[in-house]
N, C-alpha and C positions, 0 to 999 in steps of 0.2 A: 728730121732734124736731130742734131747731138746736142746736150746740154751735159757741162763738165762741173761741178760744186767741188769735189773733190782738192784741188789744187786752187790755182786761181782761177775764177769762171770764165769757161771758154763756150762759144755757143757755135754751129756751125749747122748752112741751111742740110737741104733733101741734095745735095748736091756735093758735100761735103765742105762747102767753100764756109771759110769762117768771119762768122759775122760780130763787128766791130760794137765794142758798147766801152765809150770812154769816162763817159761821168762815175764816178765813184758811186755817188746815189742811185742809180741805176743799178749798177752791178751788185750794191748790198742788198736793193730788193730784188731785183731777179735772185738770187739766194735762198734769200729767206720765201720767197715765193715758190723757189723748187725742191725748200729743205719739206714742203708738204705738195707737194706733185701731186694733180690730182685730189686734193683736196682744198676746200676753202679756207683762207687764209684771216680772220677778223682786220678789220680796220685798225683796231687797237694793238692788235700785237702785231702787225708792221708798223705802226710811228712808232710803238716801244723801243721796238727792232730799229728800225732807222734812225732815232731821232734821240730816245733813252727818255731823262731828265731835262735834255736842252728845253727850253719853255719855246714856243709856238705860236704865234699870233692864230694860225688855222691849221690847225692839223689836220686834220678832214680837207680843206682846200689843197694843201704841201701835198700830199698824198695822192689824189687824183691827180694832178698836175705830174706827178714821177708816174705813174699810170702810164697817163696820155705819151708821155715823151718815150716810155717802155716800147708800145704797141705801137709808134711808128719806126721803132728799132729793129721787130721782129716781121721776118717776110710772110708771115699770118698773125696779123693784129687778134685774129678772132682765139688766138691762142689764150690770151689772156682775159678771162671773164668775170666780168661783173657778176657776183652773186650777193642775197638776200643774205651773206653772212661776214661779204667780204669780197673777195678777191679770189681766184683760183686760175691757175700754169696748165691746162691742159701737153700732160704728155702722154705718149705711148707706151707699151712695154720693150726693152731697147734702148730707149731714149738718154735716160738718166743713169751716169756713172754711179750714185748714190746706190740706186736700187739693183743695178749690177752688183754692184758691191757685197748689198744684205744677201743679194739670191748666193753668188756665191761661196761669201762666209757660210752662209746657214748648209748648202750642200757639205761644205767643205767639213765640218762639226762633225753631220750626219754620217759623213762616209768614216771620219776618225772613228767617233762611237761605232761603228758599227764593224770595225777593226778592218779598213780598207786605206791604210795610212798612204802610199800610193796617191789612190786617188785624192784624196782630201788633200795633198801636197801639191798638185797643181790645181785644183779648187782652190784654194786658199795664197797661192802664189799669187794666181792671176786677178783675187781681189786685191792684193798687196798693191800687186801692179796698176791698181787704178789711183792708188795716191800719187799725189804729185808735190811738191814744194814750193813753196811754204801748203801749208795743207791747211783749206780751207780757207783760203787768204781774203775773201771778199762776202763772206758771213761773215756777219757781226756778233756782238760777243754776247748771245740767248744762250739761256740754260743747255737748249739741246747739242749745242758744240763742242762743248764739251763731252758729253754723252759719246761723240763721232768720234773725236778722240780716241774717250777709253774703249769700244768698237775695234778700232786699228786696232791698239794695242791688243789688245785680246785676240784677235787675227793673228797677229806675228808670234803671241805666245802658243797659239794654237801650231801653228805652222812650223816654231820649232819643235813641239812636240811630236807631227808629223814626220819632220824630215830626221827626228832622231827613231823615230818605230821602224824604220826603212834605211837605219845605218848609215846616217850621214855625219856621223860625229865628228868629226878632223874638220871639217865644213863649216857646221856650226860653230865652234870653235873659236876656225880663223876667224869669223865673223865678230865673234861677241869681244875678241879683243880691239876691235875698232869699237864696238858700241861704248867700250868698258873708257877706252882713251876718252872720248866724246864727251864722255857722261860716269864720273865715279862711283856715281848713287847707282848704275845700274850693275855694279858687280854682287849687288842679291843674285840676279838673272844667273850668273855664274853658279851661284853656290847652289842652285833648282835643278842647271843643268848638269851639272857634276854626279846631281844623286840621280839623273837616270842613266847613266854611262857605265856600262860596265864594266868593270873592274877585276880583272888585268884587260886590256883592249890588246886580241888579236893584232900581233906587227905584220904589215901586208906583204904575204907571198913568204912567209916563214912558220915555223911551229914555235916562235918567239913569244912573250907575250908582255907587252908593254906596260908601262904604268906612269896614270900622267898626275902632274901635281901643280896644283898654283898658287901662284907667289904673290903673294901682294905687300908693297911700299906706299904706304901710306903717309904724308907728309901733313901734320895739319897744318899748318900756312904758309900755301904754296907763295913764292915772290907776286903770283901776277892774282893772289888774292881769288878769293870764292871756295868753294869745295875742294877736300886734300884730293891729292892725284890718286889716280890707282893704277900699277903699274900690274897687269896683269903678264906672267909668262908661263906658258904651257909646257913643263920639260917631260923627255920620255928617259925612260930609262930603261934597260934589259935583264 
């Protein structure tokens, strides 16, 4: 079986065929069930999970009863087990995009520090590659989601670090001026990557030597209201 957390939860059998779970409730415990994979899961911090402050005539009852409806969803009910502490998602190694994820962030790190930018560059692509959008859309909102989050981020900031050790600067670039439109608050990000860019930057396929500079138009209240704009533009000059 695949189980997807990452994006919105997608589960699919030993077949790869994908299996349907329509209740909302279902799908924020299968979740929070697979944000501890292999591990048991308490009682209590799934009706937290599930259910918050909402008050409950049986919590303890509501809960089994999402159980039961779970384990005739999945094509191994025995997947899901009762234990002395709780709850616990029997998966494999494989199985879960989460734990894909940590394995190849932490390789990816590994190979950076160990000055193999290279490889840590498609390590760390192809954990990128397991997010999906909206990311994380059917966990509910537990302390450790945020944690997953900052994780990502920390992955892409790695990754650009990566991809600039191995000369991908023009690249990165193009990039961070979409991020920059998107998001104003993220023209820090620029001013980080700026200072590992070498300066003057080799013009390609000449003994030129460029030099790049950015412009930022800041407006503080834009018509359509929220954060000033940032108008970032990358000019070269010779």
């Amino acid at each position: 079986m695949r189980f997807s957390i990452l994006g919105p939860l997608e589960i699919s059998d030993d077949a790869g065929r994908p299996i349907a779970v329509t209740r909302p409730l279902h799908r924020s415990a299968l979740a929070l069930l697979l944000l501890t994979a292999g591990q048991p899961s308490s009682a209590t911090r799934l009706i937290a999970g599930l259910w918050g402050d909402e008050p409950l005539l049986s919590p303890d009852v509501s809960l089994r009863s999402c159980v039961y409806g779970i384990r005739k969803i999945l094509p191994d009910a025995g997947r899901l087990i009762t234990h002395p502490s709780g709850y616990l998602l029997a998966v494999a190694p494989g199985e879960l995009d989460l734990d894909d994820f940590l394995d190849l962030t932490r390789r990816g790190r590994d190979a950076l520090d160990a000055g193999n930018p290279r490889t840590a560059t498609a390590l760390l692509s192809q954990a990128i590659s397991l997010w999906r959008e909206p990311p994380l859309a059917d966990l509910p909102a537990v302390p450790a989601r945020q944690g997953l989050l900052d994780q990502r981020k920390e992955a892409r900031e790695a990754l650009t670090d990566a991809r600039l050790a191995v000369g991908e600067h023009r690249q990165v670039l193009a990039e961070l001026r979409t991020v920059v439109a998107a998001d104003p608050l993220a023209a820090i990000i620029c001013a980080v990557v700026r200072g590992a860019i070498p300066d003057p930057i080799p013009a390609a396929g000449s003994g030129a030597c460029g030099h790049w500079e950015f412009l930022t138009d800041v407006n503080s209240k834009p018509a359509s209201g929220g954060f000033a704009a940032v108008d970032l533009a990358a000019t070269r000059s010779t």
